[in-house]
C-alpha positions in Angstrom: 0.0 0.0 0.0 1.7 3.5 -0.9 1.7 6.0 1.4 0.7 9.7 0.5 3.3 11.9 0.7 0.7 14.9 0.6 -1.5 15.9 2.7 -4.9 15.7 1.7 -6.1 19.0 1.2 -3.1 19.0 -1.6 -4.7 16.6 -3.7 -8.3 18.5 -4.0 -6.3 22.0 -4.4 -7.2 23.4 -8.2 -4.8 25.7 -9.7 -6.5 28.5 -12.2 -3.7 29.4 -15.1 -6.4 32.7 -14.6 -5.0 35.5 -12.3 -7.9 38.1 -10.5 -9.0 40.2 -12.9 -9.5 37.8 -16.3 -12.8 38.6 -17.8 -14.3 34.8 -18.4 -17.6 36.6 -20.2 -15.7 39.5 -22.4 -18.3 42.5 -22.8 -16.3 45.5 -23.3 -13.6 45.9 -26.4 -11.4 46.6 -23.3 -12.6 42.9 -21.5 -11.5 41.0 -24.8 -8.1 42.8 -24.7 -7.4 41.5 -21.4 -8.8 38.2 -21.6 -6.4 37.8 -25.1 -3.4 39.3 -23.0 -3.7 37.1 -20.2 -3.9 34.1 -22.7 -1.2 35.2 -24.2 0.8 35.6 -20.6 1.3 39.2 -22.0 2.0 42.5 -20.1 0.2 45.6 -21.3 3.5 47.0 -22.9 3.7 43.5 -24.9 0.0 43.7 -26.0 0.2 47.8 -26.9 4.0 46.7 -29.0 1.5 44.0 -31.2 -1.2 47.0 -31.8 1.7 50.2 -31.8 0.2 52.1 -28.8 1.4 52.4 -25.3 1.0 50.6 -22.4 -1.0 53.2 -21.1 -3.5 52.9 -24.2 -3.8 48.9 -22.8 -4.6 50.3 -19.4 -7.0 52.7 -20.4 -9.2 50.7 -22.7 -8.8 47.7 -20.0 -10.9 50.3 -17.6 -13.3 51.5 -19.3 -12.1 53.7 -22.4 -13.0 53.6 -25.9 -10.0 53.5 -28.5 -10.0 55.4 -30.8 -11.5 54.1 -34.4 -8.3 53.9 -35.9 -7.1 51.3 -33.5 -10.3 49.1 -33.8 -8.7 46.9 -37.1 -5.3 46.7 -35.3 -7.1 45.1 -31.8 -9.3 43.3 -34.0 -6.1 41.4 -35.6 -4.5 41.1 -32.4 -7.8 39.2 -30.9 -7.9 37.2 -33.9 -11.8 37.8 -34.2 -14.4 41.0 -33.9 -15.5 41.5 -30.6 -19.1 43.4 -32.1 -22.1 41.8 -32.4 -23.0 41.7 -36.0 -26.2 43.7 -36.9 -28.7 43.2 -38.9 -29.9 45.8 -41.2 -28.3 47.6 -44.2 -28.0 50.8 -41.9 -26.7 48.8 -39.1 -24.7 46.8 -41.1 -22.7 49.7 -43.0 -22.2 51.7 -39.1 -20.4 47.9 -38.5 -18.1 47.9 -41.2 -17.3 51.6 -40.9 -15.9 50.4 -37.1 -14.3 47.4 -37.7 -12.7 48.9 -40.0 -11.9 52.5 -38.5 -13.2 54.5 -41.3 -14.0 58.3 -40.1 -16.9 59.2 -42.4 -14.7 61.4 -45.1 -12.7 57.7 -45.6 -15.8 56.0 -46.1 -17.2 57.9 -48.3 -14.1 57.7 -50.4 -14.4 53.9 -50.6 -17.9 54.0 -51.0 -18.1 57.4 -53.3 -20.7 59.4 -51.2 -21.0 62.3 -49.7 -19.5 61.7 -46.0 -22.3 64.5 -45.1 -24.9 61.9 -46.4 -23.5 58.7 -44.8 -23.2 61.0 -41.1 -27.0 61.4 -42.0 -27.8 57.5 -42.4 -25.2 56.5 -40.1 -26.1 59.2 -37.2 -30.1 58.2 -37.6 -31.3 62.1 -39.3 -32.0 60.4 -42.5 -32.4 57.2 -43.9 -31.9 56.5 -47.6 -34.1 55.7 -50.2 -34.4 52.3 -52.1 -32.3 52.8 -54.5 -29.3 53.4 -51.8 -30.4 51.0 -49.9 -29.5 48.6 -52.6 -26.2 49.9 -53.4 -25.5 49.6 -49.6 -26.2 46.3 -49.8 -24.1 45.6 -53.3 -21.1 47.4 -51.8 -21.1 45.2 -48.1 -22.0 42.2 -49.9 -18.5 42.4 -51.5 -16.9 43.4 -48.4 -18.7 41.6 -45.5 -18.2 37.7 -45.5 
Protein backbone atom coordinates (compact mmCIF):
# COMPACT_ATOMS: atom_id res chain seq x y z
CA UNK A 1 0.00 0.00 0.00
CA UNK A 2 1.71 3.48 -0.91
CA UNK A 3 1.67 5.99 1.45
CA UNK A 4 0.72 9.71 0.50
CA UNK A 5 3.31 11.90 0.73
CA UNK A 6 0.73 14.86 0.55
CA UNK A 7 -1.46 15.87 2.72
CA UNK A 8 -4.85 15.67 1.68
CA UNK A 9 -6.09 19.05 1.17
CA UNK A 10 -3.13 19.04 -1.58
CA UNK A 11 -4.73 16.58 -3.71
CA UNK A 12 -8.29 18.51 -4.00
CA UNK A 13 -6.34 22.03 -4.42
CA UNK A 14 -7.20 23.40 -8.16
CA UNK A 15 -4.77 25.69 -9.70
CA UNK A 16 -6.52 28.45 -12.15
CA UNK A 17 -3.74 29.37 -15.10
CA UNK A 18 -6.36 32.75 -14.61
CA UNK A 19 -5.03 35.46 -12.35
CA UNK A 20 -7.87 38.06 -10.46
CA UNK A 21 -8.99 40.19 -12.92
CA UNK A 22 -9.48 37.78 -16.29
CA UNK A 23 -12.75 38.60 -17.82
CA UNK A 24 -14.32 34.78 -18.38
CA UNK A 25 -17.58 36.63 -20.24
CA UNK A 26 -15.73 39.45 -22.39
CA UNK A 27 -18.28 42.45 -22.81
CA UNK A 28 -16.35 45.45 -23.34
CA UNK A 29 -13.56 45.94 -26.40
CA UNK A 30 -11.44 46.61 -23.31
CA UNK A 31 -12.59 42.92 -21.52
CA UNK A 32 -11.46 40.99 -24.76
CA UNK A 33 -8.05 42.81 -24.67
CA UNK A 34 -7.42 41.49 -21.42
CA UNK A 35 -8.76 38.16 -21.65
CA UNK A 36 -6.37 37.82 -25.07
CA UNK A 37 -3.40 39.34 -22.96
CA UNK A 38 -3.71 37.11 -20.19
CA UNK A 39 -3.94 34.12 -22.68
CA UNK A 40 -1.23 35.25 -24.18
CA UNK A 41 0.83 35.57 -20.65
CA UNK A 42 1.33 39.19 -21.98
CA UNK A 43 2.00 42.48 -20.10
CA UNK A 44 0.15 45.61 -21.26
CA UNK A 45 3.48 47.02 -22.87
CA UNK A 46 3.68 43.46 -24.94
CA UNK A 47 0.00 43.70 -26.04
CA UNK A 48 0.20 47.82 -26.90
CA UNK A 49 4.01 46.70 -28.98
CA UNK A 50 1.47 43.97 -31.25
CA UNK A 51 -1.16 46.96 -31.84
CA UNK A 52 1.71 50.21 -31.81
CA UNK A 53 0.23 52.09 -28.83
CA UNK A 54 1.41 52.42 -25.29
CA UNK A 55 0.97 50.57 -22.35
CA UNK A 56 -1.02 53.21 -21.06
CA UNK A 57 -3.50 52.85 -24.23
CA UNK A 58 -3.77 48.90 -22.78
CA UNK A 59 -4.57 50.25 -19.38
CA UNK A 60 -6.96 52.68 -20.35
CA UNK A 61 -9.16 50.67 -22.74
CA UNK A 62 -8.80 47.72 -20.00
CA UNK A 63 -10.86 50.30 -17.57
CA UNK A 64 -13.31 51.51 -19.25
CA UNK A 65 -12.13 53.73 -22.36
CA UNK A 66 -13.00 53.61 -25.88
CA UNK A 67 -9.97 53.45 -28.54
CA UNK A 68 -9.96 55.36 -30.78
CA UNK A 69 -11.51 54.05 -34.40
CA UNK A 70 -8.27 53.91 -35.95
CA UNK A 71 -7.05 51.28 -33.54
CA UNK A 72 -10.34 49.08 -33.77
CA UNK A 73 -8.68 46.94 -37.05
CA UNK A 74 -5.34 46.67 -35.34
CA UNK A 75 -7.14 45.09 -31.82
CA UNK A 76 -9.32 43.31 -34.03
CA UNK A 77 -6.13 41.35 -35.61
CA UNK A 78 -4.54 41.07 -32.41
CA UNK A 79 -7.77 39.18 -30.94
CA UNK A 80 -7.86 37.20 -33.92
CA UNK A 81 -11.85 37.80 -34.16
CA UNK A 82 -14.41 41.00 -33.94
CA UNK A 83 -15.54 41.47 -30.63
CA UNK A 84 -19.09 43.40 -32.05
CA UNK A 85 -22.10 41.78 -32.45
CA UNK A 86 -23.05 41.71 -35.97
CA UNK A 87 -26.20 43.73 -36.90
CA UNK A 88 -28.74 43.22 -38.91
CA UNK A 89 -29.86 45.85 -41.23
CA UNK A 90 -28.34 47.60 -44.16
CA UNK A 91 -27.98 50.85 -41.90
CA UNK A 92 -26.67 48.75 -39.06
CA UNK A 93 -24.65 46.79 -41.07
CA UNK A 94 -22.66 49.72 -43.00
CA UNK A 95 -22.21 51.73 -39.15
CA UNK A 96 -20.36 47.91 -38.55
CA UNK A 97 -18.07 47.87 -41.21
CA UNK A 98 -17.32 51.59 -40.92
CA UNK A 99 -15.94 50.44 -37.06
CA UNK A 100 -14.26 47.43 -37.67
CA UNK A 101 -12.74 48.91 -39.96
CA UNK A 102 -11.92 52.54 -38.52
CA UNK A 103 -13.18 54.46 -41.33
CA UNK A 104 -13.96 58.31 -40.06
CA UNK A 105 -16.88 59.16 -42.37
CA UNK A 106 -14.71 61.39 -45.10
CA UNK A 107 -12.66 57.68 -45.61
CA UNK A 108 -15.78 56.05 -46.06
CA UNK A 109 -17.16 57.88 -48.32
CA UNK A 110 -14.13 57.67 -50.42
CA UNK A 111 -14.38 53.92 -50.57
CA UNK A 112 -17.90 54.02 -51.03
CA UNK A 113 -18.07 57.38 -53.33
CA UNK A 114 -20.66 59.36 -51.16
CA UNK A 115 -21.04 62.30 -49.74
CA UNK A 116 -19.52 61.74 -46.00
CA UNK A 117 -22.26 64.51 -45.13
CA UNK A 118 -24.95 61.86 -46.38
CA UNK A 119 -23.46 58.67 -44.78
CA UNK A 120 -23.20 61.03 -41.11
CA UNK A 121 -27.01 61.36 -41.96
CA UNK A 122 -27.81 57.52 -42.39
CA UNK A 123 -25.20 56.46 -40.13
CA UNK A 124 -26.13 59.19 -37.22
CA UNK A 125 -30.13 58.22 -37.56
CA UNK A 126 -31.29 62.08 -39.25
CA UNK A 127 -31.98 60.37 -42.46
CA UNK A 128 -32.38 57.22 -43.91
CA UNK A 129 -31.92 56.45 -47.56
CA UNK A 130 -34.08 55.69 -50.16
CA UNK A 131 -34.40 52.30 -52.10
CA UNK A 132 -32.29 52.75 -54.50
CA UNK A 133 -29.29 53.42 -51.84
CA UNK A 134 -30.36 51.00 -49.89
CA UNK A 135 -29.48 48.61 -52.56
CA UNK A 136 -26.18 49.86 -53.36
CA UNK A 137 -25.47 49.58 -49.58
CA UNK A 138 -26.19 46.28 -49.85
CA UNK A 139 -24.15 45.61 -53.26
CA UNK A 140 -21.06 47.38 -51.82
CA UNK A 141 -21.11 45.21 -48.08
CA UNK A 142 -22.03 42.18 -49.95
CA UNK A 143 -18.51 42.43 -51.46
CA UNK A 144 -16.88 43.36 -48.37
CA UNK A 145 -18.70 41.63 -45.54
CA UNK A 146 -18.23 37.74 -45.49
Amino acid sequence: MAVDTFPKYYSTLEVSIYNEGYPMQPKTIGEHLRKKRMELGLYQREAGSKIGVGASSIWNWEHGVEPELVYIPRIIDFLGYVPFERPIGTVALLKYYKLINGLSYERLGKVMGRDPEQLTDWLSGRNRPCKKNVDKIDLFLQKRLK
